[in-house]
N, C-alpha and C positions, 0 to 999 in steps of 0.2 A: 577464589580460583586463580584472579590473576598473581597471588600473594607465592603459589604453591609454582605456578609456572616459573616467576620470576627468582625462585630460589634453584628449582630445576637449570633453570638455564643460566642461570653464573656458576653450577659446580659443572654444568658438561661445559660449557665454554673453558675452564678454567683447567680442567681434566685436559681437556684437548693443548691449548697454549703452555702448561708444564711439558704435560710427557711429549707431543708433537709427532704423532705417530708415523712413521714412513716420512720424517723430516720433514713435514709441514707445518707452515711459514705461520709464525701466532699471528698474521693480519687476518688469515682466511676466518679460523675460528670464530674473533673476536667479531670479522663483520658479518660474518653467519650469525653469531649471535646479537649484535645490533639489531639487525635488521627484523631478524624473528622476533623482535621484544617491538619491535615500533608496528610489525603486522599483524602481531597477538594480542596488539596493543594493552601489554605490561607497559610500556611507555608511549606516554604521548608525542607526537611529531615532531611538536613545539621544543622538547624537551632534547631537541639533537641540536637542536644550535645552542641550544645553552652549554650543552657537552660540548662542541665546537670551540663558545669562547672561553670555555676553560682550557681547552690542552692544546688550542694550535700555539700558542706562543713556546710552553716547554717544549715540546715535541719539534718543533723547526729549531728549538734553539741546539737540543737533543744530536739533532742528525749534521749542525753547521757543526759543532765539535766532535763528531768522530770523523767527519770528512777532514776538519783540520788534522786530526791523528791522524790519520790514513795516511795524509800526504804527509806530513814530521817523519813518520814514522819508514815511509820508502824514500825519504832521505837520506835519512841515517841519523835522525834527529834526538830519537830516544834512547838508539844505542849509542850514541856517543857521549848522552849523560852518564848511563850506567857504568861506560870504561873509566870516565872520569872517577865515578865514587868507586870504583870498584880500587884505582889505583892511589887514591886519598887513603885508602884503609892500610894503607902502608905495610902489610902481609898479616893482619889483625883479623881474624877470623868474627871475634864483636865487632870490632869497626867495619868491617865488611855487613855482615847482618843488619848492623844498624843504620848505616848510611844505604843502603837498599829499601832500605823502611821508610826514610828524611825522602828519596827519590818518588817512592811510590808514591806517599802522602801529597806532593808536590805534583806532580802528574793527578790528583786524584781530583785535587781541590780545583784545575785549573781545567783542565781535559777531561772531565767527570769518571766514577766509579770504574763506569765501563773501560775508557781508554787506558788506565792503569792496571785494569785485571786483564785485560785480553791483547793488548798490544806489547805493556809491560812485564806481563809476566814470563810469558815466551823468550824476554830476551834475557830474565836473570837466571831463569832456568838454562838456556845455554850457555850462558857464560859461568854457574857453578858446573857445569858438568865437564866445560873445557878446562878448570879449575882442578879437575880429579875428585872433588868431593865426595865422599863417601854415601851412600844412598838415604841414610839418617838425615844427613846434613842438607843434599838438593830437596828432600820433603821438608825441611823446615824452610828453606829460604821460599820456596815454591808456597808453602801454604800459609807464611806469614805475610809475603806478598798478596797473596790472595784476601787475606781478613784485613789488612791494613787498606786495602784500596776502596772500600766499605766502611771500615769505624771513620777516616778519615776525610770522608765526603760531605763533610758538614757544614764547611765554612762560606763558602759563597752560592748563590743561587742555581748556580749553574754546574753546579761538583755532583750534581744527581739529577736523576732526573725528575723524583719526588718533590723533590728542595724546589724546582720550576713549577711544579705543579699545584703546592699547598701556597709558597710564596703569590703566583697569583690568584689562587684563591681567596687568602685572605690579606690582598692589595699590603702585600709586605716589600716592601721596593728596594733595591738592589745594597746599597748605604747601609740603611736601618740592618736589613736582614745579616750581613757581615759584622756590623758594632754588634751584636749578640753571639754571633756562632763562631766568628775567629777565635774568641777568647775560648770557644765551648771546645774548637778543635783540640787546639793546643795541648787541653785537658786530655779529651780525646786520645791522642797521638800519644800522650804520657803515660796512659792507662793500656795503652795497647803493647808501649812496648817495654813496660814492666810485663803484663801478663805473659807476651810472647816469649822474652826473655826467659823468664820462671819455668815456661811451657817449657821448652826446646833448649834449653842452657845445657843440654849433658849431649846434646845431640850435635852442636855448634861446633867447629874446627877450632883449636888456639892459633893455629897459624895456615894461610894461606900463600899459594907461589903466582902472584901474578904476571911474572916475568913470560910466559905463556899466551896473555894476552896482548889482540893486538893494542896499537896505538887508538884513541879518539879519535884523532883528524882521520887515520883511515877508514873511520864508519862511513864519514860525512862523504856524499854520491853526487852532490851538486853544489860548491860552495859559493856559487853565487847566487843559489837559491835557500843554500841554508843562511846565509850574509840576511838577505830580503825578507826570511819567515822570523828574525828577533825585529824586524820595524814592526811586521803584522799585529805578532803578538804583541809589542808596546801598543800600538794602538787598536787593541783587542781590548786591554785589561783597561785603558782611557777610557775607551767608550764605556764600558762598565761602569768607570765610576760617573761619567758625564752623564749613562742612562737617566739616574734619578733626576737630577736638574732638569734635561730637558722631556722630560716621562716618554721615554723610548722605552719599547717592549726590548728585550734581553734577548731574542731573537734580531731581530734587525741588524746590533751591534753582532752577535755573534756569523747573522749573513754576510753582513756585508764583509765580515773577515776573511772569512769561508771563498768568500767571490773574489778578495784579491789575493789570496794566496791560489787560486787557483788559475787567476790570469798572469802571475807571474811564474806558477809553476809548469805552463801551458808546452813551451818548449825546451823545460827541461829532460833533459834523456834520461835522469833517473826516477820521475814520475808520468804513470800514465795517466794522464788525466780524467779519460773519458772511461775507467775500467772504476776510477775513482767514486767517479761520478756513480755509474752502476752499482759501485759495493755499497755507499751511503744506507744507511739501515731507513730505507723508504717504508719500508711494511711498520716498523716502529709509529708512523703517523697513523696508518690505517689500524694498526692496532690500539691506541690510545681510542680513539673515539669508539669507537666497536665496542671496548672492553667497559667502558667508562657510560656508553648508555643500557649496557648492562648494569652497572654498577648503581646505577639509576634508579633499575628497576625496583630495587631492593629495598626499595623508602616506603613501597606500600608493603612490603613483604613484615613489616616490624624490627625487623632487624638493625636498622639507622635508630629509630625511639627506642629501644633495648639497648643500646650503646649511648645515646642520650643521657639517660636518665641514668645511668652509673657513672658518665663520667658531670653530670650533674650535682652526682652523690660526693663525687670525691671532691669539685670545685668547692663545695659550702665545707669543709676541714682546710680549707686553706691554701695558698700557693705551692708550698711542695708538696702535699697531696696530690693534686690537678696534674703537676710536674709528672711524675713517681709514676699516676696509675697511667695518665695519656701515653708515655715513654714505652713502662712493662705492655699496655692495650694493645699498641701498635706492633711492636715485636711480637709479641705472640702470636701476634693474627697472622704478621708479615711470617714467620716462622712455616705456618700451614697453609697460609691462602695467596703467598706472593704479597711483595708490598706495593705492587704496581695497583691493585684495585685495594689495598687494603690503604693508602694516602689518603682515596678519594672517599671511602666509605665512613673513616674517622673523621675526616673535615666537615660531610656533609653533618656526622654527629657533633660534632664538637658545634659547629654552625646551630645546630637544633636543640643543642646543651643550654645556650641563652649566654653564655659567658661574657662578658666586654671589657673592653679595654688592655691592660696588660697582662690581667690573668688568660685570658682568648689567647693573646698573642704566644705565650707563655708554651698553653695548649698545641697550637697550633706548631711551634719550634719542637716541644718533647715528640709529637706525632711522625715529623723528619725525622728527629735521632731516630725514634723507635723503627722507621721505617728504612732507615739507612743501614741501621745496625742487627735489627732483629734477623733480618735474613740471611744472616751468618750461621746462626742456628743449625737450620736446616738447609740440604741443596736445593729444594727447590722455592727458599724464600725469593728470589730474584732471578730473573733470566738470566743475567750477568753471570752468575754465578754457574748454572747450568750451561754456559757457550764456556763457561773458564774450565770446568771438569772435561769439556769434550776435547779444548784445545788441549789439555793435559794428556791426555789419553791418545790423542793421535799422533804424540812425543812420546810413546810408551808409559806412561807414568797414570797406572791408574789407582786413584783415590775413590776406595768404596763409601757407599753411603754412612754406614756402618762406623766406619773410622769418620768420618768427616761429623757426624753428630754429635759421637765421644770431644771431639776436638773443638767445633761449636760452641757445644753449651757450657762448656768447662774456661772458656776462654770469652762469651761475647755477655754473660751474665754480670760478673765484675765490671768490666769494660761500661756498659750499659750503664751501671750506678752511676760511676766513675762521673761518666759525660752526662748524664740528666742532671748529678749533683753538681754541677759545672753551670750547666741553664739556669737551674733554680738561684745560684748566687748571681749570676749576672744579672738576673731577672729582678731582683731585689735592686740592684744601682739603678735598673730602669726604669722603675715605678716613678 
């Protein structure tokens, strides 16, 4: 009985956090459905602070880096990148596409997923459209932005929010987890934009008239706040690497950033602090734990030892087997089920697969990609993705589901090889 409840209540929960019916907030669902699973008891009590010490580190580190983007970004910190590449492309309609891509990728790895698709993309779509682009051409840059803020969130712990969540799972610490995934990015980034290239090359401008836009330094709102926010961030990306030596959680570093870029940006006139403070994606905390002692439930339900025992199957053929099927596993789940509970559902299998040592590790890195990249597929692998169609659309630019699948699956399949056949080599120097 509890088997049939707990399968019940991760697709209405799940139903409800996709579609959000009359815009409510995925925390409510997710803690409605918590709660129901620990009163139904599908979960035991004990099993909410286990959920607890898994997601409060991602999840606070989560919300200290879009608070950092919030306030960059009503600086003038992000557009004054994009004027920059925008006028490096020296009226090169490639070099424009492409150094829009080297931006996004950079923004994605450092201000995770989210802050390049939702804060970023807003701003290359108005600067192609102040550009006169033709309506071919603002959909290409607009929806390669969009796939590239996603393949390209691979490399450090904190570029996803998955990547926080399997990393502390399986005690993969900030150092180690980068000596594997930079190298995987890079791959990554290379695979993405050949594909995109190929995609959208007939749709692309040969020449662009930047003379139109304005200057850099006119983005920037505060410049003795944007002067203060490159110290921040030097000693953002230190503590990072300092995390490992001294085993600081990834949070912490990421707070305390958070906390003085916001006592410096206190009485700047071009951020409001305290509206800042308010936007901070809070329900993101309340939905991790909610969603995730759901996702709990599902270990009596059979569903975790059915995932076991295939990705069991696939570890005894060898390390890029293990690679190959955990990568495609997790994408396809992430495709229909969101990769928000679909991190946790593979980890808890892959955990119960028995694997150790490097092949685990191995596992546990393909499970990221597949969860970073598979929800490109479809709109609703990722919320991300779903707040980035909406902000599209309230700029008039709507991208039907329909088109966005054709476009998808044709573009994050390749991609996908690309970058697990990337893992699996590095994965071999690191045996």
């Amino acid at each position: 009985m509890h088997s049939i409840l707990a399968v019940l209540l991760f697709a209405c929960v799940l139903v409800l956090v996709v579609w959000q019916p009359g815009g409510l907030s995925i925390g409510w669902p997710a803690a409605a459905g918590g709660a129901l699973a620990v009163l139904l008891g599908v979960v035991p009590l004990r099993d909410v602070g286990t959920v607890v010490g898994i997601v409060w580190d991602a999840t606070l580190t989560f919300v200290a880096l879009i608070l950092i983007s919030l306030i960059l970004d009503a600086l003038g910190f992000f557009e004054w990148a994009a004027l920059h590449m925008a006028r490096a492309a020296r009226g090169s309609g490639l070099r424009l596409f492409v150094y829009s891509l080297v931006l996004g990728a950079f923004v994605a790895a450092f201000f995770a997923n989210d802050g390049a698709a939702l804060i970023l993309t807003p701003i290359i779509y108005e600067q192609v459209r102040a550009l006169r682009l033709p309506q071919a051409a603002v959909l290409a840059f607009v929806m390669a932005g969009g796939f590239i803020a996603d393949t390209t969130s691979v490399p450090l712990v904190v570029s996803n929010l998955v990547n926080i969540v399997s990393a502390d799972f399986f005690h993969i610490r900030f150092v180690a987890y980068a000596a594997r995934m930079v190298p995987v990015d890079v791959a990554a980034f290379g695979a993405s934009l050949l594909a995109l290239y190929l995609y959208y090359r007939r749709s692309l401008p040969r020449t662009v008239e930047t003379d139109g836009l304005k200057r850099p330094e006119d983005a920037i709102r505060d410049p003795r706040l944007f002067r203060l926010s490159w110290v921040v961030l030097a000693l953002l990306l230190s503590g990072y690497l300092a995390s490992q030596i001294l085993h600081l959680p990834v949070s912490a570093v990421a707070g305390g950033a958070a906390l003085l870029l916001l006592a410096f940006a206190w009485r700047s006139p071009a951020v409001d602090v305290r509206r800042m403070i308010v936007q901070a994606p809070w329900k993101v905390v309340v939905f991790s734990i909610g969603m995730y002692v759901v996702v709990f439930g599902l270990r009596d339900a059979g569903l975790i030892a059915a995932l076991a025992r295939s990705l069991s199957f696939a570890a005894g053929h060898g390390p890029a087997a293990a690679v190959f099927y955990t990568g495609y596993l997790a994408a396809g789940l992430s495709s229909v089920m969101n990769n928000m509970p679909t991190v946790m559902v593979d980890a808890l299998a892959i955990h119960a697969a028995g694997a150790a040592g490097p092949l685990r590790v191995g596992m546990a890195l393909a499970n990221v990609i597949g969860c970073d990249l598979g929800p490109k597929i479809t709109p609703i692998g990722s919320l991300a993705t779903l707040l980035w169609l909406h902000v599209l659309e309230r700029r008039g630019m709507k991208i039907g589901w329909g088109r966005y699948f054709r476009t998808g699956i044709v573009l994050t399949l390749p991609v996908l090889a690309a970058t697990l056949g990337a893992l699996w080599l590095v994965q071999a120097f690191h045996v």
